[in-house]
N, C-alpha and C positions, 0 to 999 in steps of 0.2 A: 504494500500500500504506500504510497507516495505522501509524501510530506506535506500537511496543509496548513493554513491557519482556519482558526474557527472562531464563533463565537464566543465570550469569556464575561464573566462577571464584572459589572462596574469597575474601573480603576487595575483592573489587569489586561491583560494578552494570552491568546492561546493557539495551541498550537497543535497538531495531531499528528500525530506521528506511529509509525508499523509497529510498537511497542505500544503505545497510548498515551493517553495526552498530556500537556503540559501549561501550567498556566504560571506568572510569572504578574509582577509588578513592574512598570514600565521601566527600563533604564538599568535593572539590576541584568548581571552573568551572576550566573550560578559558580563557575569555577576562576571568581576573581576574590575570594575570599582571602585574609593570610594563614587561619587555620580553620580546622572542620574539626566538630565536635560528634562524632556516630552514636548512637543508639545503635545496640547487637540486635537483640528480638525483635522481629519485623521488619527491621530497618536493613543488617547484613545479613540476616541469616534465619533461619527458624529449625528448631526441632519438634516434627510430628511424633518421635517416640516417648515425648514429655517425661527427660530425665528428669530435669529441673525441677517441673512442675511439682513432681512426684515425691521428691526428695522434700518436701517440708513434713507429708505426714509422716515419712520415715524417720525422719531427723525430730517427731514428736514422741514416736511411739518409743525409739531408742532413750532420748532423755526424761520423759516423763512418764512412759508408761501406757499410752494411750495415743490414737494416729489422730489427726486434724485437716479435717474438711475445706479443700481452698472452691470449693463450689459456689458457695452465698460470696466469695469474692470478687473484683476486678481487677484484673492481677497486666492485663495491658496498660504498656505507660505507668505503673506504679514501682515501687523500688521492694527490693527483698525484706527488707525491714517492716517497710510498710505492709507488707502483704502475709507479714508474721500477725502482726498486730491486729491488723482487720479480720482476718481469721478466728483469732480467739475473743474478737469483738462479737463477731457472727455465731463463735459457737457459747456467748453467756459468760467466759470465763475474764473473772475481774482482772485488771493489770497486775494488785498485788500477787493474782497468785502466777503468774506466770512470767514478769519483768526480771526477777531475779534471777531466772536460766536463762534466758536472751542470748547471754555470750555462747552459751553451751549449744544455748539451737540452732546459732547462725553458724558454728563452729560444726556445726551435726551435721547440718543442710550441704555445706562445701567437704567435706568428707565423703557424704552419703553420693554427691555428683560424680567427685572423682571417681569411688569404688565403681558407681556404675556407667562410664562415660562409652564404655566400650558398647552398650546400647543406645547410645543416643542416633538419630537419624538427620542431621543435622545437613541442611540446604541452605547454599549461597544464595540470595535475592539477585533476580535481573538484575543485569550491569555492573555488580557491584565492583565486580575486580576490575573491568575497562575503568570504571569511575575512578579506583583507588589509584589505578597506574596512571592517568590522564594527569591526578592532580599532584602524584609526586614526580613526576616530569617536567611537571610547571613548577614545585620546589614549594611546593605548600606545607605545611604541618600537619599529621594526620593524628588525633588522639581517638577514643571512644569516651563517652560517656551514658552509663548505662547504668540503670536501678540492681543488676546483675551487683552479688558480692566479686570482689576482685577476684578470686582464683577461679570462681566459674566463669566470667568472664574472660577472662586470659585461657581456661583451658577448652570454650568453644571456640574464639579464636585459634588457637594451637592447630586443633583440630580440623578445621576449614582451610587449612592454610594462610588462614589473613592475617594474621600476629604479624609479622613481615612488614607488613603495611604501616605499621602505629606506632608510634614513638613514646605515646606517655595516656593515660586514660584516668578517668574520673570513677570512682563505682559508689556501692552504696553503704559498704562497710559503716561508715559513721554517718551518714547521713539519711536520715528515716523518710525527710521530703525531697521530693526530684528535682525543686530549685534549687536546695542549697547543693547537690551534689555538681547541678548546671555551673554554679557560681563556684564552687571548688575546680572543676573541670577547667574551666574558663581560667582563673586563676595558672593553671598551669600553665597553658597555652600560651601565656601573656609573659610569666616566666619565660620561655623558650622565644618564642617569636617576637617578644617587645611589648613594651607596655602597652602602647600607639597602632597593637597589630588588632585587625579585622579578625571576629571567631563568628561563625557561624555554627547552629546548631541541624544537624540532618536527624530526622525522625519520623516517624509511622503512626503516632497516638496524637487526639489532643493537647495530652499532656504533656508531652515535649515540647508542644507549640505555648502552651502555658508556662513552662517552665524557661522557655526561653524569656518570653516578654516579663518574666517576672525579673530578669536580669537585664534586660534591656537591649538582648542580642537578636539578632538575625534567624529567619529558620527557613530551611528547606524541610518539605515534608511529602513524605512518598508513601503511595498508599497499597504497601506491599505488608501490612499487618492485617489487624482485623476491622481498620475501618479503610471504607472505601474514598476513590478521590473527592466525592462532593461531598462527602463528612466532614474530611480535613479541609476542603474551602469555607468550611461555615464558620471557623475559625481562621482565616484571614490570615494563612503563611504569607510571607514574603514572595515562596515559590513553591509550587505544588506540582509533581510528578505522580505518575502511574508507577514509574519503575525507575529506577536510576537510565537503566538503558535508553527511556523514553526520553530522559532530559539528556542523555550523550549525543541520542539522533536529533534533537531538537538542535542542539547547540552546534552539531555539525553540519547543521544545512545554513550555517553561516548567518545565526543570528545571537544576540546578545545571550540570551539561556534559554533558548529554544525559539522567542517570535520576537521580531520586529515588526511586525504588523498584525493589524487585527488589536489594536489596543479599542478598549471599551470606556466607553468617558463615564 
């Protein structure tokens, strides 16, 4: 299918392309950022064997004796901590009785992943690695930032072969809200690339597009999770993809992040 422009919501551009579509704010590139901040789940990668998932009631049953329900949760866009918490918010059980193993379940959860890592089924997202090598060509900064505790994060990476790609990353180990982990993330970035450097945030959930604006940064959002592209327009990304892939072909038919024309007043 050939490359088009289309119609787009007030105040953007779009643009259709053989992957699908692209919408963007007038005047931005997507790949002239000086760092990227990733989200893993949705964003680079997914596993349909839901190690992870799985590994909290296991990481319940081993420390307290009893498994724990991540069902009555939403556990897209939310961070591991936080998705301890709302769990035993949903299963009735008060903070005091269960705050004080915290370190032991988080420590449960990222044991129970490793042990079982050799099931997981884990798939790259459209584009992802054209995306990754496009923009360390161009000599960008590549970190992650992800509600994932550090070693699960680093060990799906590993695993996909993207670790390669990423210099430094953000996780959720101490951080139970997805902003402050955003604002930590970012913090690094800025470390490495300059005070004065551009980060943008790449993500699949509302909440990363929340999470960005609550720090004042940039976001590309790609609707390669569980919400679709016109979900994530309804929160107003800077730029909004089908796939990363879509915004590579967008960007290589020779326009600023996919369209120079077709802006919507």
């Amino acid at each position: 299918m050939p490359n088009s422009v289309i119609e787009s919501p007030a105040g953007y551009s779009g643009y259709l392309t053989a992957q699908g579509r692209v919408a963007s704010r007038p005047g931005l590139r997507w790949d002239h950022y000086d760092a990227y901040l990733f989200d893993i789940d949705g964003t680079l990668l997914r596993d349909p064997g839901r190690v992870h998932y799985n590994a909290f009631s296991k990481a319940c049953l081993e420390v307290l004796g009893h498994p724990l329900s991540l069902e009555p949760v939403s556990v897209a866009g939310s961070t591991d901590p936080r998705i301890l918490r709302d769990a035993f918010t949903a299963a009735g059980i008060a903070d005091e009785t269960w705050r004080p193993h915290q370190p032991r379940l988080l420590e449960a959860i990222c044991s129970t992943v490793e042990r079982d890592a050799a099931s997981m089924q884990l798939t790259i997202m459209p584009g992802v690695v054209d995306a990754l090598r496009h923009l360390a060509a161009a000599g960008k900064w590549l970190g992650v930032a992800t509600g994932n505790l550090e070693s699960i994060g680093w060990l799906k990476l590993e695993r996909t072969g993207l670790r390669q790609h990423f210099t430094f990353g953000g996780f959720s180990d101490a951080h139970e809200h997805r902003a402050e982990m955003i604002a930590a993330a970012a913090a690094q970035a800025r470390a490495l690339a300059g005070q004065r450097a551009s980060v943008v945030i790449v993500g699949d959930t509302p909440s990363d597009i929340a999470a960005a604006r609550a720090n004042a940064l940039p976001v590309i959002a790609v609707a390669t999770g569980h919400s679709g592209f016109d979900r994530l327009m309804e929160h107003t990304p800077d730029i909004c993809a089908e796939n990363l892939a879509a915004l590579l072909l967008a960007s290589e038919a020779g326009t600023s992040n996919g369209i120079t024309k077709g802006e919507s007043a």
